[in-house]
C-alpha positions as CSV (number, residue, x, y, z in Angstrom):
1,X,0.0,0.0,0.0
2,X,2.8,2.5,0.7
3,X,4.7,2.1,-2.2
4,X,1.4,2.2,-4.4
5,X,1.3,5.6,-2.8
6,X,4.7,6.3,-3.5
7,X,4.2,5.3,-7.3
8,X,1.0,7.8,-7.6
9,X,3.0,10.6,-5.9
10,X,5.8,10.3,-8.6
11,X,3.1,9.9,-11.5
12,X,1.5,13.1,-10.4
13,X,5.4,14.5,-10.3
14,X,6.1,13.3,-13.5
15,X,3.1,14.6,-14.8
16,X,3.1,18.0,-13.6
17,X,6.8,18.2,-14.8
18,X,6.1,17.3,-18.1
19,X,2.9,20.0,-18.2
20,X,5.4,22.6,-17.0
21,X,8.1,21.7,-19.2
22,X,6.3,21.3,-22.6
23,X,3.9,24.4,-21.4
24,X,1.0,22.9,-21.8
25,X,-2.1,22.2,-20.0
26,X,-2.9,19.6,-17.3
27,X,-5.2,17.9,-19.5
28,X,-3.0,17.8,-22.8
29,X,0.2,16.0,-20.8
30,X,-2.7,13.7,-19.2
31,X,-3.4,13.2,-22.8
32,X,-0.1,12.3,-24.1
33,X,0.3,9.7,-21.0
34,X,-2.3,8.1,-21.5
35,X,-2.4,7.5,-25.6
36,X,1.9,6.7,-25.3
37,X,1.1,4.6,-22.0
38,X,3.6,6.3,-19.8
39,X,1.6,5.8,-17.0
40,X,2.8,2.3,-17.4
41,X,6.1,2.8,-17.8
42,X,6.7,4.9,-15.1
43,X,5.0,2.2,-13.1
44,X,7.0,-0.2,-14.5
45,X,10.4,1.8,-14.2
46,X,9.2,3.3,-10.8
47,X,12.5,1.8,-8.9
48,X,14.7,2.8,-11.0
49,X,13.5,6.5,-12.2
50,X,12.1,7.6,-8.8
51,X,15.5,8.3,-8.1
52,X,16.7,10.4,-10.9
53,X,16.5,13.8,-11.2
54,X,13.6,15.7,-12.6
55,X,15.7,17.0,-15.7
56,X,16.4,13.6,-16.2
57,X,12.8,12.0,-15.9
58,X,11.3,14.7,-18.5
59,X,14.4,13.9,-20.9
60,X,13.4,10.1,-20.8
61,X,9.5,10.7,-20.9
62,X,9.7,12.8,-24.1
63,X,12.1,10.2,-25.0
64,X,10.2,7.8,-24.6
65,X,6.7,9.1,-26.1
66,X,8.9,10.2,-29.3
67,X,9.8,6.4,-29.7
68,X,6.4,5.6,-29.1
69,X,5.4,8.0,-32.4
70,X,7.7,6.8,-34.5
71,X,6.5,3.4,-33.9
72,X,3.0,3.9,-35.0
């Protein structure tokens, strides 16, 4: 139970740092989450990225959604 609490604290991080990074509103980057399934990976990758920095966690996000694109 804790560390599901844990991993919706860092989704809500991750979320609001990709909205303030791309400059875009809450529901857009809620948007892009959930059509690339990065809700998932960041579940997924929770033990490792939880302890990067936030610079660090954007850069793999849009990293990760642009791979995502390509692949459609």
């Amino acid at each position: 139970m804790k560390e599901e609490v844990g991993i919706q604290q860092f989704i809500i991080f991750c979320l609001e740092s990709y909205k303030e990074d791309r400059k875009i509103s809450g529901a857009e980057a809620l948007h892009d989450f959930e059509r690339y399934d990065v809700i998932n990976y960041l579940t997924d990758g929770f033990e490792v990225l939880h302890t990067q920095g936030r610079d660090y966690i954007i850069a793999d996000i849009k990293d990760y959604i642009y791979h995502k694109q390509r692949n459609k």
